[in-house]
PABA-648943 format. One record per residue (C-alpha): x negated, y, z negated. Coordinates in steps of 0.25 Angstrom, whole numbers, padded with zeros to 4 digits, always signed. Each point is the difference from the previous one (the first is absolute). Example, Ala and Ser with C-alpha at 12.3 -4.5 7.8 and 13.67 -1.06 7.14 Angstrom:
BEGIN
-0049-0018-0031;-0006+0014+0002;
This chain:
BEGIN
+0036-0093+0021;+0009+0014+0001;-0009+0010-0009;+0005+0014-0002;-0010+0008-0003;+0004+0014-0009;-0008+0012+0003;-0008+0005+0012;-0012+0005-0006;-0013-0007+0004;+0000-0013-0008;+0015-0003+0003;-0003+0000+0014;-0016-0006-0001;+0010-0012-0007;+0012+0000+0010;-0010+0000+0012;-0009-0011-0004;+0014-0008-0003;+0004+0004+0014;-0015-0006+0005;+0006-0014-0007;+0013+0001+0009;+0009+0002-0012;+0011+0012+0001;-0002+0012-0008;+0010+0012-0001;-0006+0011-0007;+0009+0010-0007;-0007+0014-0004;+0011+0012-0007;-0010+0011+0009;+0000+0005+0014;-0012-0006+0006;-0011-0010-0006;-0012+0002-0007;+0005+0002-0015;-0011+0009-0005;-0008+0000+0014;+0011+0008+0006;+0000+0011+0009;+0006+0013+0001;+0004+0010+0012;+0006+0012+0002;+0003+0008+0010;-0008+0015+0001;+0001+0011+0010;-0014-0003+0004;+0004-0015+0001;+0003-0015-0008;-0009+0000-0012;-0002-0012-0008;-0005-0003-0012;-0005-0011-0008;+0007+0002-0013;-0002-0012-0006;-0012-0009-0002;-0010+0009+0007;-0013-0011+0003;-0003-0016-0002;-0012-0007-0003;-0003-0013+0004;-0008-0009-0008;+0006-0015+0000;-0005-0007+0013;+0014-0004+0004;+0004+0014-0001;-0013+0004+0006;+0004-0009+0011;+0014+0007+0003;-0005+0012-0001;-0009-0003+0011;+0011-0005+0007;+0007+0012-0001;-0012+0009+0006;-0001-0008+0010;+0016+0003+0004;-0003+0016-0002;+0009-0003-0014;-0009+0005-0010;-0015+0009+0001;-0010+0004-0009;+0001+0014-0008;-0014+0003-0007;+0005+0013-0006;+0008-0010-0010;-0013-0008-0004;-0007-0011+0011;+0007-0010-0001;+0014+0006+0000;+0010-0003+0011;+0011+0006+0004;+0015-0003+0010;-0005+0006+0014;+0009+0008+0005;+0007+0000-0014;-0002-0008-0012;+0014-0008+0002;-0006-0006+0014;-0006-0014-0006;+0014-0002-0008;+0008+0006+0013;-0009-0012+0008;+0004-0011-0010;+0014+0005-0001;+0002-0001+0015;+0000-0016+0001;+0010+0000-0011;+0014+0001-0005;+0001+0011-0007;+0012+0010-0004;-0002+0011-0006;+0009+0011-0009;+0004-0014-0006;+0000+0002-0016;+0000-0016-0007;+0008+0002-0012;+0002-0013-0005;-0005-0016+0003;+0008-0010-0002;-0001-0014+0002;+0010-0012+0001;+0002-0014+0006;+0004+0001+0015;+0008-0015+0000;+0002-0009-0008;-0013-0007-0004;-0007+0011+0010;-0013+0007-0004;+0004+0014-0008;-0003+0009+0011;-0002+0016-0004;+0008+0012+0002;-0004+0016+0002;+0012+0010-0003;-0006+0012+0008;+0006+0014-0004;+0013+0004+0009;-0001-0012+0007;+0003-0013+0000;-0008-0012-0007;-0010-0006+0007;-0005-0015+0003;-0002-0012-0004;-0014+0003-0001;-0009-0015-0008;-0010+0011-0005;-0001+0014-0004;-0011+0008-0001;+0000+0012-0009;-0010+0011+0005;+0004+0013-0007;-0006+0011-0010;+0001-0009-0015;+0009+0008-0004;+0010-0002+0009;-0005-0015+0003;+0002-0002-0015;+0016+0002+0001;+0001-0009+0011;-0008-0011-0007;+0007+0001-0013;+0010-0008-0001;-0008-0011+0008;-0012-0001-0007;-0004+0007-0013;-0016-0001+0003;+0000+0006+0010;+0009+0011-0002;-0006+0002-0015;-0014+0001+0007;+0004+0010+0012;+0006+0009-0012;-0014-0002-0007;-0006+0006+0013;+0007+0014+0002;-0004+0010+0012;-0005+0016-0001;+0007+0010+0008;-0004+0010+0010;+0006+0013+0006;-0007+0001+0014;+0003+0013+0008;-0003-0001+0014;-0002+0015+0010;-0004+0002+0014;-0005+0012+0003;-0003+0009+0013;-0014+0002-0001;-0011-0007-0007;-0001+0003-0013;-0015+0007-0004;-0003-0014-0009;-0013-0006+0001;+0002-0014-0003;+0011-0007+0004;+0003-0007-0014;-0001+0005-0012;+0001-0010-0012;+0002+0001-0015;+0004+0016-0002;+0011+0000-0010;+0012+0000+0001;-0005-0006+0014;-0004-0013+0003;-0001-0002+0015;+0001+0011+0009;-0004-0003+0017;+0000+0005+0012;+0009-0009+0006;-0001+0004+0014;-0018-0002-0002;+0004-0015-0001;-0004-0009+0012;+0010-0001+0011;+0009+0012-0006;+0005+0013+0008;+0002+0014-0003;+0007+0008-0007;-0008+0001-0013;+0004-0009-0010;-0002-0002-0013;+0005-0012-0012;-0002+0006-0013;+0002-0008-0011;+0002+0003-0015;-0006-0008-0012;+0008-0011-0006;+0000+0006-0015;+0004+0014+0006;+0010-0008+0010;+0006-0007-0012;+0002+0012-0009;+0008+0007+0013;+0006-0013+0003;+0015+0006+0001;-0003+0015+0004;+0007+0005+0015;-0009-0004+0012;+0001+0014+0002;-0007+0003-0013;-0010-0010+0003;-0004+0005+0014;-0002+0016-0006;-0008-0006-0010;-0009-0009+0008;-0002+0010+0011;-0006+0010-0011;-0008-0011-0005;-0008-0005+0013;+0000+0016+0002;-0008+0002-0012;-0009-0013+0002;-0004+0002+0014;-0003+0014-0003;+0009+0006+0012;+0013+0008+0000;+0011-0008+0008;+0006+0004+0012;+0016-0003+0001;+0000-0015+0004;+0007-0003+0012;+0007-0011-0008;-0001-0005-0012;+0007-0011-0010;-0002-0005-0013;+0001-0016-0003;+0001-0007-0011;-0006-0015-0002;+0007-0005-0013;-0009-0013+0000;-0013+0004+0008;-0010-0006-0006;+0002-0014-0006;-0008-0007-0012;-0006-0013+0001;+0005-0014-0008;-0012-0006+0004;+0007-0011+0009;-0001-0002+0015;+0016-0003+0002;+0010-0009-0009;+0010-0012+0005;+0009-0007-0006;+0001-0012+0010;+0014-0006-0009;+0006+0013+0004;-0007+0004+0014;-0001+0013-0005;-0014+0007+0003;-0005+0015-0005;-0014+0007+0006;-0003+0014+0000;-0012+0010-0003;+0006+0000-0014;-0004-0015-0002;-0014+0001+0006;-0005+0015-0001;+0004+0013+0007;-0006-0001+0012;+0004-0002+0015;-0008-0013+0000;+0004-0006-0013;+0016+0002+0005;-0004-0008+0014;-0009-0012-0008;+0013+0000-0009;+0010-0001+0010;-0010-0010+0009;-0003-0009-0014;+0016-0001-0003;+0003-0005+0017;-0012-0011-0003;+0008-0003-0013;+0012-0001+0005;-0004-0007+0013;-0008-0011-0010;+0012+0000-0011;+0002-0015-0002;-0007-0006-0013;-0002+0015-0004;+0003+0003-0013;+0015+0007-0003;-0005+0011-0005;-0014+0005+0006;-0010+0013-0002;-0011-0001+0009;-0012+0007-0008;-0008+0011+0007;
């Protein structure tokens, strides 16, 4: 089968590349400038060098054994590495945390700065099988595709799904993300921190040391990251508002007075941490359409690959299935 695949976050591409495995073509379509979705990475250049900067999912666990298994697989190719500062069993992308979805991206087709506004669907003879059509933003539509594969934030997934099935839209709208404003800022010397992360000091959630991570470089780095309730009630503020804000903030929490950062940026994630509908991935075998996500499983690194890898094995076993299937947890 042709199978596009919209998004390039982990679980589109853990379900595009287990496709590929099976010899079917897959185009992936992702409306950002590299893969990863939420595991993405960010760098900008500093008089004392590139500095990057996870400033999206920060760690991963791994408990499933098929994950477990990957993830193994990953350290064995120098993907991934341990992080004990996060917890013992967190992990993390070596040398940044997009590596394993640069890895699984790489054996694919994917474009990139390709915004999917609209599918549609239509017989492509007369009598011929309906195939599926992708209108991409400034461009021209894409296909025939026999199946689609919606692997988006559920709130932009529940657009795309709404006028092709109600259930799943209806329960991707049920299943609504929480924001959150990141600031990221590379500075010239260390800065006088004991830890390297600090967890849970409002209005901060997350703040780290970047550049302490395994297989990171200088300069001094740090992700900090604000709390969803905090992020939610500053929603629509300038970044530059945000980046004043949050810089005081991690002054006061880690007890030091901040030098002039070399650089410094403030990003906001309108839909960074999903809910969880309690279903591994849904497919509705009459129309070969297929969603998976974190927001179906729960908002985790791992539960995005099981769901994308659960909706390939679907697809890849579709016959007899039911039209309209959610696969429990």
């Amino acid at each position: 089968m042709r199978i596009a695949v919209i998004g390039a976050g982990i679980a589109g591409l853990a379900c595009a590349d287990e496709l590929r495995r099976h010899d079917h073509p897959v185009t992936v379509f992702d409306k950002g400038r590299g893969p990863g979705g939420r595991m993405s990475t960010r760098r900008l250049d500093t008089p004392s060098g590139q500095a990057g900067f996870d400033h999206g999912a920060q760690y991963f666990t791994a408990r499933d054994p098929a994950f477990l298994a990957q993830v193994e697989q990953w350290e064995t190719l120098g993907l991934v590495a341990s992080w004990p500062a996060a917890g013992p069993d967190a992990w993390t992308g070596a040398p940044s945390m997009n590596a394993p979805a640069r890895h699984l991206a790489a054996s694919l087709d994917v474009r990139l700065g390709a915004r999917i506004e609209t599918m549609s669907r239509r017989r492509q003879e007369r009598g011929g099988a309906a195939a599926w059509h992708l209108q991409v933003e400034q461009q021209s539509a894409q296909g025939p595709f026999d199946a689609v594969v919606v692997a988006i934030p559920s709130e932009q997934a529940a657009t795309l799904l709404a006028a092709w099935d109600d259930d799943f839209a209806a329960l991707a709208r049920a299943t609504p993300s929480r924001p959150c404003w990141t600031v990221v800022a590379a500075f010239a010397e260390r800065l006088p921190v004991a830890t390297d992360l600090l967890q849970h000091l409002r209005p901060i959630q997350w703040a780290a040391r970047n550049s302490a991570k395994p297989g990171r470089s200088p300069p001094e780095s740090w992700v900090i990251q604000a709390d969803p309730d905090w992020s939610d009630a500053h929603l629509e503020e300038a970044p530059e508002t945000i980046l004043a804000d949050l810089l005081a903030a991690f002054s006061t929490v880690a007890g030091i007075r901040l030098p002039p950062p070399l650089v410094a940026r403030a990003h906001r994630w309108r839909y960074a941490r999903s809910g969880s509908a309690g279903v591994a991935m849904l497919w509705n075998d009459a129309l070969r359409l297929g969603v998976c996500g974190d927001w179906l499983l729960g908002a985790r690194v791992e539960c995005a690959w099981l769901s994308g890898t659960r909706l390939a094995a679907a697809i890849l076993d579709g016959a007899g299935r039911p039209t309209n299937m959610a696969e429990p947890t």
